[in-house]
C-alpha positions as CSV (number, residue, x, y, z in Angstrom):
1,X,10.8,-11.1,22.6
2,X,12.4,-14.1,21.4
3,X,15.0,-14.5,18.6
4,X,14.2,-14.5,15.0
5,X,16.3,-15.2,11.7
6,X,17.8,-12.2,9.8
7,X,19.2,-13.1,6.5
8,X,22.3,-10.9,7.4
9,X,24.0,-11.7,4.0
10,X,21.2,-10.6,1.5
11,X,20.3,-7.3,3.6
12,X,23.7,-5.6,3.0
13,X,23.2,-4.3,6.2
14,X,25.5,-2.8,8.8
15,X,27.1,-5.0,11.3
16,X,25.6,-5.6,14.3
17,X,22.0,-6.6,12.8
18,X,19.5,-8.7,15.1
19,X,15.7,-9.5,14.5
20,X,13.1,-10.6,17.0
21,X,9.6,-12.5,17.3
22,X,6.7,-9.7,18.1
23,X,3.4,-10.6,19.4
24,X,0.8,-8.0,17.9
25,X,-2.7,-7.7,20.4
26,X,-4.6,-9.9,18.2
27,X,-2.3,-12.7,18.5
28,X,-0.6,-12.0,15.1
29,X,3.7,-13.4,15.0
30,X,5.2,-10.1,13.6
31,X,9.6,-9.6,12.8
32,X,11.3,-6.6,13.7
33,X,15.0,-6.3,12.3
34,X,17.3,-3.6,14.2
35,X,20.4,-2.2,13.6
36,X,21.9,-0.2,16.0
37,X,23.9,2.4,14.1
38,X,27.3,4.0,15.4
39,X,28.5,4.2,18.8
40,X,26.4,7.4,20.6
41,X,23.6,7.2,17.8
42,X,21.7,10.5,17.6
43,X,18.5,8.9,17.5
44,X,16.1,5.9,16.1
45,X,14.2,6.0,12.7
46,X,11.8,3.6,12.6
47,X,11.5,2.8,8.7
48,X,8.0,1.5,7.9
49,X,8.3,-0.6,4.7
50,X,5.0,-1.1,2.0
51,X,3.2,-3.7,0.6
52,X,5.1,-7.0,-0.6
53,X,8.3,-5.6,1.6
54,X,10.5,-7.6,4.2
55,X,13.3,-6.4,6.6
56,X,16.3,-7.3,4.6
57,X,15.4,-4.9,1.8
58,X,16.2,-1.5,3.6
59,X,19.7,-3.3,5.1
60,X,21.1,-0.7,2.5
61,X,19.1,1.7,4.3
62,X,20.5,1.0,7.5
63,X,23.4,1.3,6.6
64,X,23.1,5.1,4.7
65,X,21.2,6.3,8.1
66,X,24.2,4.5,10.1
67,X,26.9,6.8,8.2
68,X,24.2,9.6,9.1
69,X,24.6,9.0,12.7
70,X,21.2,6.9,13.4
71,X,20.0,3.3,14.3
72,X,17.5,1.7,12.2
73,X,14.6,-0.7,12.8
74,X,12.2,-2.2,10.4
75,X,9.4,-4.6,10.8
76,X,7.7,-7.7,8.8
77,X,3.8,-6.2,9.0
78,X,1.1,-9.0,9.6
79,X,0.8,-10.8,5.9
80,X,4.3,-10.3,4.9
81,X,8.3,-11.0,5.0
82,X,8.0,-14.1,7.4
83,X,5.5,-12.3,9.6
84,X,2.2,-14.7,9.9
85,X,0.7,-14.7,6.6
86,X,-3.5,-14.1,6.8
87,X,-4.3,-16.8,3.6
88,X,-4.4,-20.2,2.5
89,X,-2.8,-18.7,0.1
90,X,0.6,-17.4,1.6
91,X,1.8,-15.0,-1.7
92,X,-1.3,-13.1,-1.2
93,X,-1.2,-10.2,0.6
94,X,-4.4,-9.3,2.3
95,X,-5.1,-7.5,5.4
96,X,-8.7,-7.4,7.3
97,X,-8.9,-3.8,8.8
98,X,-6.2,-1.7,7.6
99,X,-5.7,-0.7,10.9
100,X,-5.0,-3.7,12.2
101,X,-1.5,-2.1,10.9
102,X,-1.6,0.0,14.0
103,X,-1.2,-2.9,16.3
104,X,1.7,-4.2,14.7
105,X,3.2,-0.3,14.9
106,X,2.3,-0.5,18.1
107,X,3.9,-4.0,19.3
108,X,7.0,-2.9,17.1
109,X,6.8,0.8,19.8
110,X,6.3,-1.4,22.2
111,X,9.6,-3.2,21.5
112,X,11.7,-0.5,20.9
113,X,11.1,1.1,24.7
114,X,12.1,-2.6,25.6
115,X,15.1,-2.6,23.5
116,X,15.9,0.9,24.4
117,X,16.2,2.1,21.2
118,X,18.2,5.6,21.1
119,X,15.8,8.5,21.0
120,X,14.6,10.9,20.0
121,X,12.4,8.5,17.2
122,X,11.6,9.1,13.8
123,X,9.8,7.5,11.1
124,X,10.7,6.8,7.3
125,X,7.5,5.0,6.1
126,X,7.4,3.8,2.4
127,X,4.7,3.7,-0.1
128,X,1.8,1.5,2.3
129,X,4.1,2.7,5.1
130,X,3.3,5.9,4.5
131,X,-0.2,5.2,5.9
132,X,0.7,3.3,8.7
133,X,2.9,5.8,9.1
134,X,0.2,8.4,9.0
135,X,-2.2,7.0,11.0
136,X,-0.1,6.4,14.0
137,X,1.0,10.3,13.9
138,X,-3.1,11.0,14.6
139,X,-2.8,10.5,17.6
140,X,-0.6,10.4,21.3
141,X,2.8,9.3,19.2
142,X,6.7,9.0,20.9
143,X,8.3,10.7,17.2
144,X,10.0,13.9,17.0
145,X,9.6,14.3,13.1
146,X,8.4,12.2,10.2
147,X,9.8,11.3,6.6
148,X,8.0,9.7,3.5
149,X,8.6,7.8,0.0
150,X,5.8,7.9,-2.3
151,X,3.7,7.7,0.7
152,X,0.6,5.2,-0.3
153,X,-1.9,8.4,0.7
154,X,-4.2,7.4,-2.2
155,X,-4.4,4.8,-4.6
156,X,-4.7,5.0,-8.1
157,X,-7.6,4.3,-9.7
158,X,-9.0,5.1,-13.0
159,X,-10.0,8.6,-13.5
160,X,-13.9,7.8,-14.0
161,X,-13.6,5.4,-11.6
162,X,-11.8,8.1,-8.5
163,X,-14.7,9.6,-7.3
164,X,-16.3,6.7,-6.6
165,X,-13.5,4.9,-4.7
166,X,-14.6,4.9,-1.0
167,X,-18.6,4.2,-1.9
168,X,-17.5,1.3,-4.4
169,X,-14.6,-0.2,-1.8
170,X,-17.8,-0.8,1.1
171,X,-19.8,-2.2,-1.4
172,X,-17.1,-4.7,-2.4
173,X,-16.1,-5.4,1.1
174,X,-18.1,-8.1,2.4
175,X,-18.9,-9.4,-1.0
176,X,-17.5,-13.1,-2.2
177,X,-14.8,-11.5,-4.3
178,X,-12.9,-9.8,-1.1
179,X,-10.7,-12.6,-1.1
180,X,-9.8,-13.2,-4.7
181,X,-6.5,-11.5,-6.5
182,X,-7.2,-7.9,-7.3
183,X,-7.5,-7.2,-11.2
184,X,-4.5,-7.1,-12.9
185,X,-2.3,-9.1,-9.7
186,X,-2.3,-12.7,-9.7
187,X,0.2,-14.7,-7.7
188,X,3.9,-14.0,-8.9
189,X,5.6,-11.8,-7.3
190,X,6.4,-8.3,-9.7
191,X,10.1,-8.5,-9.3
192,X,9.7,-12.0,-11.4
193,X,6.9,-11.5,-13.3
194,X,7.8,-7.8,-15.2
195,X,11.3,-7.4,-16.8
196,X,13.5,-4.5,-15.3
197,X,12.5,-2.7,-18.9
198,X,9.9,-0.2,-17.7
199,X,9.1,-1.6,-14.1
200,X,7.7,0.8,-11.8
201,X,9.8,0.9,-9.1
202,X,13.5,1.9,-10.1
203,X,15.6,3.2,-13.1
204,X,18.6,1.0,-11.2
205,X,19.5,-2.2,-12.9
206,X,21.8,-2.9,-10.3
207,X,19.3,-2.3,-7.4
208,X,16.7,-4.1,-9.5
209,X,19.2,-6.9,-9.1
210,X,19.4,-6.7,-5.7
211,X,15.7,-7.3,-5.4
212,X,15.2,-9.8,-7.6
213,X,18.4,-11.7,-5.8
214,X,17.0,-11.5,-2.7
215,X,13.7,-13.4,-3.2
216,X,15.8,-15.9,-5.7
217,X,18.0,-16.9,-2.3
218,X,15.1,-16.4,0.1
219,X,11.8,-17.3,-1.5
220,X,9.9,-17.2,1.8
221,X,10.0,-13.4,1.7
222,X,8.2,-13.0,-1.5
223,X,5.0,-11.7,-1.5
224,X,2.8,-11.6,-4.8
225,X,-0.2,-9.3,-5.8
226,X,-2.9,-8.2,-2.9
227,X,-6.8,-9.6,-2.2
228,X,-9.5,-7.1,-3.7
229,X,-10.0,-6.9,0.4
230,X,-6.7,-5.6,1.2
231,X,-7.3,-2.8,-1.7
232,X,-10.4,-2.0,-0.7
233,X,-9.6,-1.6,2.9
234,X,-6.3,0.8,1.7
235,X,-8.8,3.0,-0.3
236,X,-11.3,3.2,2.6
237,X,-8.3,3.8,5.3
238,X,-6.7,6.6,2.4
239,X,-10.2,8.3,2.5
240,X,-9.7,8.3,6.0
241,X,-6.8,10.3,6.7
242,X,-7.3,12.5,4.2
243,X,-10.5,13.9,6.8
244,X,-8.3,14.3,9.5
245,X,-6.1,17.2,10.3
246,X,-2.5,17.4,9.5
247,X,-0.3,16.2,12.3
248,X,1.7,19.3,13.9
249,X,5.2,17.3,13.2
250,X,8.1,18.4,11.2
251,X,7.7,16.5,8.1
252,X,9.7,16.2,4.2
253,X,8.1,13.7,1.6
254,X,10.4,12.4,-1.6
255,X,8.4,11.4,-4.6
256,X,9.9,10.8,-8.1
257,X,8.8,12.5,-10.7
258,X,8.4,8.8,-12.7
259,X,6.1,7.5,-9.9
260,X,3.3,5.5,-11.4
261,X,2.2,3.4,-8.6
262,X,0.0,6.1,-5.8
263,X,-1.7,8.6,-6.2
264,X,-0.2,11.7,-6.9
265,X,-2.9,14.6,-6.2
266,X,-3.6,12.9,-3.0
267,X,0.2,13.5,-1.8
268,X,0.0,17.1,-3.0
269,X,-2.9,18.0,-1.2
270,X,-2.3,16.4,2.6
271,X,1.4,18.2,1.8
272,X,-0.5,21.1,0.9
273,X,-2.6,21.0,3.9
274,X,0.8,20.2,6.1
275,X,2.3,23.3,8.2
276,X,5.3,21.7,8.8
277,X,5.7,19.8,5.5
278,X,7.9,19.8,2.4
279,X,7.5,18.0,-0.9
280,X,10.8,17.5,-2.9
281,X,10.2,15.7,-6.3
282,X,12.9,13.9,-7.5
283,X,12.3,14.1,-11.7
284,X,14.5,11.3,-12.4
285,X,13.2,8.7,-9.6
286,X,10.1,5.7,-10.0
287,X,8.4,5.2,-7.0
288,X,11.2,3.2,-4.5
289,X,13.2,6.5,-4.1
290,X,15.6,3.9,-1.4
291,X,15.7,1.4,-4.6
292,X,17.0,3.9,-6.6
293,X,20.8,5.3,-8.3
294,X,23.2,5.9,-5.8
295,X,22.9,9.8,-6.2
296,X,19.1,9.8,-6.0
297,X,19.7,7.4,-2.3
298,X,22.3,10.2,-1.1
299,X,20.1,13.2,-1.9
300,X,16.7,11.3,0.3
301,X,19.1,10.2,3.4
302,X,20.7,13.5,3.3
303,X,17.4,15.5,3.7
304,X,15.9,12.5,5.9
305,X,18.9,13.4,8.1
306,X,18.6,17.1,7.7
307,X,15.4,16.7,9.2
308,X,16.1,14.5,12.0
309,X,19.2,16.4,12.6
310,X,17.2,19.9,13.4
311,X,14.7,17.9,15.6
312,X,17.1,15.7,18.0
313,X,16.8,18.6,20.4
């Protein structure tokens, strides 16, 4: 692992922050950012950001899980932060195989046993973390228990168009269009292109702020709307999980009860079919629970902690 920048005064991170060069399988350049949390850390969470995300956004993060007694690590995925970009077109996120994600989580595991991160591990995956997330709990995993934030475990999609989802993503595939903008996306990034006034993500002006700050003072961070490949591949990869059993992990999901970005019904129903897992809706929360008021942030790294906490055994 070599070096890598860390823009240490936009993250708001604890003190102690480093980031590194990762080399996925395929050859992809991946960044991991870690912070090592207090003296005698109880254990590691591995927070697994979504689409359009970079490290320096959950420095906040890190720092709420350091007061909680954890280190934190968080990668660039492959097409995003300053991780290789996939395109020509370097705002457009796009992905070829969605689990092409699991090499990255596994260079970033890969890393951690080098950096010999504290353990036992955990992971906090976001939104299209959520899935990564997911997928690498299917199988042989090193994690002791599991948290999610609006986990992207289905996509919306309008209702007559649902059904159809999976059947209409392999027809679109391989087809000329795979690399164009999805509908609706183009390439300016969402924190620029809506106003905070009913934006999807937070009811926080000031955390808004912080978002839209960041990509001002670091523009090669930003990330704009996806390819119609990369949303195919996501529905395909959501239909996916949702045929596979429920790993037998601890597990508590947060999603706010303003979230208007995944798909609901398809969080209620792997919860449902979850043993181990625990759905807390937050009423007043959009669909960046860790972007959120301060109040909302303390009541998700509280019951993230909880959870860890009762599984460090």
């Amino acid at each position: 692992m070599q070096p890598a920048p860390l823009h240490a005064d936009i993250a708001r991170g604890p003190e102690g922050g480093r980031a590194f060069w990762l080399t996925a399988a395929d050859g992809v350049r991946l960044r991991l950012g870690v912070w090592p949390g207090p003296a005698g850390a109880k254990g590691t969470v591995f927070l697994l950001p979504g689409r359009t995300e970079y490290i320096e956004k959950y420095g906040p993060a890190a720092a709420d899980l350091a007061q909680r007694g954890y280190a934190m690590l968080a990668a660039d995925w492959r097409g995003q932060g300053l991780a290789d970009r996939l395109l020509d077109d370097p705002v457009k996120g796009h992905v070829v195989n969605f689990t092409d994600y699991q090499l990255d989580m596994a260079a970033v595991c890969q890393a951690a046993e080098a950096l010999e991160l504290p353990r036992p591990w955990f992971i906090l995956g976001h939104s299209m973390g959520g899935a990564i997330g997911l997928r690498a709990l299917m199988g042989a995993h090193p994690f002791a228990a599991c948290a999610f934030s609006a986990p992207m475990w289905g996509i919306g999609l309008p209702a007559l168009v649902h059904p159809f989802g999976p059947r209409i993503a392999r027809a679109l595939n391989d087809t000329a269009f795979a690399l164009r903008y999805a509908p609706g996306t183009g390439p300016q990034t969402y924190v620029f292109r809506d106003p905070f006034l009913d934006n999807k993500l937070t009811t926080d002006p000031g955390m808004w702020a912080f978002m839209v700050d960041q990509l001002a003072q670091a523009p090669a961070l930003m990330l704009s709307g996806p390819s119609l490949r990369w949303v195919t591949e996501g529905i395909l990869e959501c239909a996916a999980l949702a045929a596979l059993p429920a790993p037998d992990l601890p597990c508590y999901t947060a999603l706010g009860g303003l979230e208007r970005i995944v798909d609901i019904p398809a969080v209620e129903r792997q919860i449902a079919r979850w043993p181990k897992a625990r759905l807390d809706r937050i009423a007043s929360a959009q669909h960046e629970v860790m972007m959120e008021t301060a109040a909302t942030r303390a009541h998700f790294y509280d019951a993230c902690a909880a959870l860890f906490d009762a599984n460090c055994g």
